[in-house]
N, C-alpha and C positions, 0 to 999 in steps of 0.2 A: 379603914378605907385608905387605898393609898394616894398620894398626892402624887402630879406629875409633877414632870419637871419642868421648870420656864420654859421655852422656846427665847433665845438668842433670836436677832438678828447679825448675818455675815458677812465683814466688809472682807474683799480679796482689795488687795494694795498692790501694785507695781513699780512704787517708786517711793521713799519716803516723806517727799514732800507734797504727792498727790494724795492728802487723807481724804476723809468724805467732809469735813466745812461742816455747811450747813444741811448738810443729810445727816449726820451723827447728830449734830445738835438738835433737829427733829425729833430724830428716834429720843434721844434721850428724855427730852421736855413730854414725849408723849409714855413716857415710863418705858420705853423698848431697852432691853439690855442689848450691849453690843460688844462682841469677838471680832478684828482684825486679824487676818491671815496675808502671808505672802510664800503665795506656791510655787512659785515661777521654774525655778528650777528642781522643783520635787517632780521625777518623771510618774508617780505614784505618789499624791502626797494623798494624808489622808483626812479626808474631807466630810460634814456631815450628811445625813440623807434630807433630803427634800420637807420630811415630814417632822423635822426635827428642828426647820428653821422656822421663826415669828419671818423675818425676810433676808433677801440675797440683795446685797451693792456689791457691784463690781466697777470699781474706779477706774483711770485713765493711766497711759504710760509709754512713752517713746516706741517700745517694739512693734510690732504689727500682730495683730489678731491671730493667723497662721503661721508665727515663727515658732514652729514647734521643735524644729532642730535645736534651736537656739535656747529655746525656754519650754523644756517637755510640760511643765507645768500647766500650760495655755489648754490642751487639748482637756486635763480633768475638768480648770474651769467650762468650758463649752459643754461640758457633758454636764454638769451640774446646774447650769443655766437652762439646757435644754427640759432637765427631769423638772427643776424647778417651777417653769414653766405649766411643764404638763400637769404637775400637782396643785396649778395655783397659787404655790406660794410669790406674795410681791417682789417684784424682782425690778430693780432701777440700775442699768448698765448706763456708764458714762463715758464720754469718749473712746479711749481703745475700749472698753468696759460694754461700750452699745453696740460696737466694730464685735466684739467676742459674741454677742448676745445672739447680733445678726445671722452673723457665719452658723451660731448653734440652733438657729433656725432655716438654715438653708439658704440662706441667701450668699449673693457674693461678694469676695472685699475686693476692691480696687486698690491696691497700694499708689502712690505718691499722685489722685486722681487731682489734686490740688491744695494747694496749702492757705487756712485762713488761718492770722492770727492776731488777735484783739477785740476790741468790740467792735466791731464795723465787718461787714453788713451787718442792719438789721433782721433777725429772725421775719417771712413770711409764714404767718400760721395757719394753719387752711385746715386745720379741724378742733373743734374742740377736747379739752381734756383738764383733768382739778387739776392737776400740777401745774398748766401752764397756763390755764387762763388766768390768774392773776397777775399776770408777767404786762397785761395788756395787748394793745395791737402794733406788730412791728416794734417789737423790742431789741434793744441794743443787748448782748448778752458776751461773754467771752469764750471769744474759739479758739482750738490749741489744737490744729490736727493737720496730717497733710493726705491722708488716707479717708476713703470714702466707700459705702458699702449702698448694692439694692436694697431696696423695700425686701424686707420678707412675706413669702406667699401668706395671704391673708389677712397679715398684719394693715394698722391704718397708718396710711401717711399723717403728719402731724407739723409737720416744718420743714424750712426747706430754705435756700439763699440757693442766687444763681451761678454758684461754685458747687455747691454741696446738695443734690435733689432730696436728698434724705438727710436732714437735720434731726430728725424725732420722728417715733413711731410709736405705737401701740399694736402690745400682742397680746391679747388672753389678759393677764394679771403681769404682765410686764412692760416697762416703760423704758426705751433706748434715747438716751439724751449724746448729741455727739457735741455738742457746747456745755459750757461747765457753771449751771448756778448755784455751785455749790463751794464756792470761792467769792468768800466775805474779802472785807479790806486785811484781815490780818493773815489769811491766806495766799491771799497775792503777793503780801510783802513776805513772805516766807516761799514764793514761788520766785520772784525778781529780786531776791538774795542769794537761789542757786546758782552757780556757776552755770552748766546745762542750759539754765531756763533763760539766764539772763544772755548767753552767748544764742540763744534760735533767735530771740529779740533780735539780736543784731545783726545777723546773718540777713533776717528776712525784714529789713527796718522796718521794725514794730514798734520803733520806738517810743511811737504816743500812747501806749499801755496807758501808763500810770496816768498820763494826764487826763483819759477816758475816763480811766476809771474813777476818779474822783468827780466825774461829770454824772458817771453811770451810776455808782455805786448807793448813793445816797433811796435812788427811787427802788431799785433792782434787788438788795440784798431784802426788805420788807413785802418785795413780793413774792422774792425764791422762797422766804421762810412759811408763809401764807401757804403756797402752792406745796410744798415740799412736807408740807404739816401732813395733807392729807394722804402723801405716800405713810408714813409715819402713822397715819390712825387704823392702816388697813394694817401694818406689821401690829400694833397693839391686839389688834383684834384676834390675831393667832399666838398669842405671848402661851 
């Protein structure tokens, strides 16, 4: 008889210091193997099919969701997000990553519709869901984006600050997160080390990060892991 073969889960990456945190650490704790890709500029990279992933992360990254001149890469993920979906498989899009998810469900991107950055506002959450109810209510979380997208048709609204109407949604078997609980404290200090990251801080005086974060991080990273488990047991369950 023959044995299959594992099913992976697939992180796409746009930058190297946006890795998945504590979504890789999920998967791993929950036995998920994981593959890292960076397609961006592959105008045909070649990518797996739908039925061959345990789950799809697509993480976050300076470009915008539609710069397909610039990063032909962008449109295979969108297609792969879109099939992803349609097959079920778990799919958790983060920042530009939920901006891709959106677009590949039809909805629309706003480019530069506002810029949050840090923890403040608090997430309003207006539906429930396992990954983020353990976050609590009106949780302090970290935003990094200046670009904002619709609801996708059907999809559930899930969060929301009044910059950004669409913080988090649900569609089918995928979850769009446009804030990032997936940056522990040793992530951050590898995010406000880059050059890039630490120069938006400045530009947009954010400069209370750090000091948030040491206020935020203590209650916030034990519940991102809590919540972020249960993405992680539904990728187990197709390994």
């Amino acid at each position: 008889m023959r044995t299959l073969p594992t099913r992976r889960a697939l992180v796409l990456q746009h930058a190297p210091w946006e890795g998945p945190g504590l979504i890789g650490a999920a998967l791993a704790a929950a036995g998920v193997e994981t593959s890292t890709r960076t397609v961006l500029d592959d105008p045909v990279p070649d990518l797996p099919e739908p039925a061959d992933l345990a789950a799809l992360v697509v993480m976050g990254g300076s470009m915008g969701a539609t710069d397909d001149a610039v990063h032909p890469g962008l449109a295979a993920e969108r297609e792969l997000l879109a099939a992803a979906v349609d097959a079920g498989v778990p799919v958790l899009g983060v920042c530009l990553g939920m901006q891709l998810l959106a677009v590949a469900l039809g909805a629309t991107l706003h480019p530069g519709a506002g810029t949050e950055i840090g923890y403040r506002p608090p997430l309003d959450l207006v539906a429930p869901h396992p990954v983020l109810d353990p976050l609590g209510s009106a949780p302090r979380v970290l935003h990094w984006h200046s670009d904002a997208v619709d609801l996708p048709s059907g999809a559930t609204l899930l969060a929301r600050t009044p910059l950004t109407p669409v913080q988090a949604f649900a569609a089918g078997s995928a979850l769009g997160l446009q804030f990032h609980i997936e940056v522990d404290g040793p992530l951050l200090s590898t995010w406000l080390a880059t050059p890039v990251m630490a120069e938006d801080l400045r530009s947009h005086s954010a400069t209370d990060v750090p000091e948030d974060a040491r206020a935020v991080l203590p209650t916030l990273e034990p519940a991102a892991r809590t919540g972020l488990a249960t993405f992680a047991a539904a990728a187990r369950e197709r390994r």
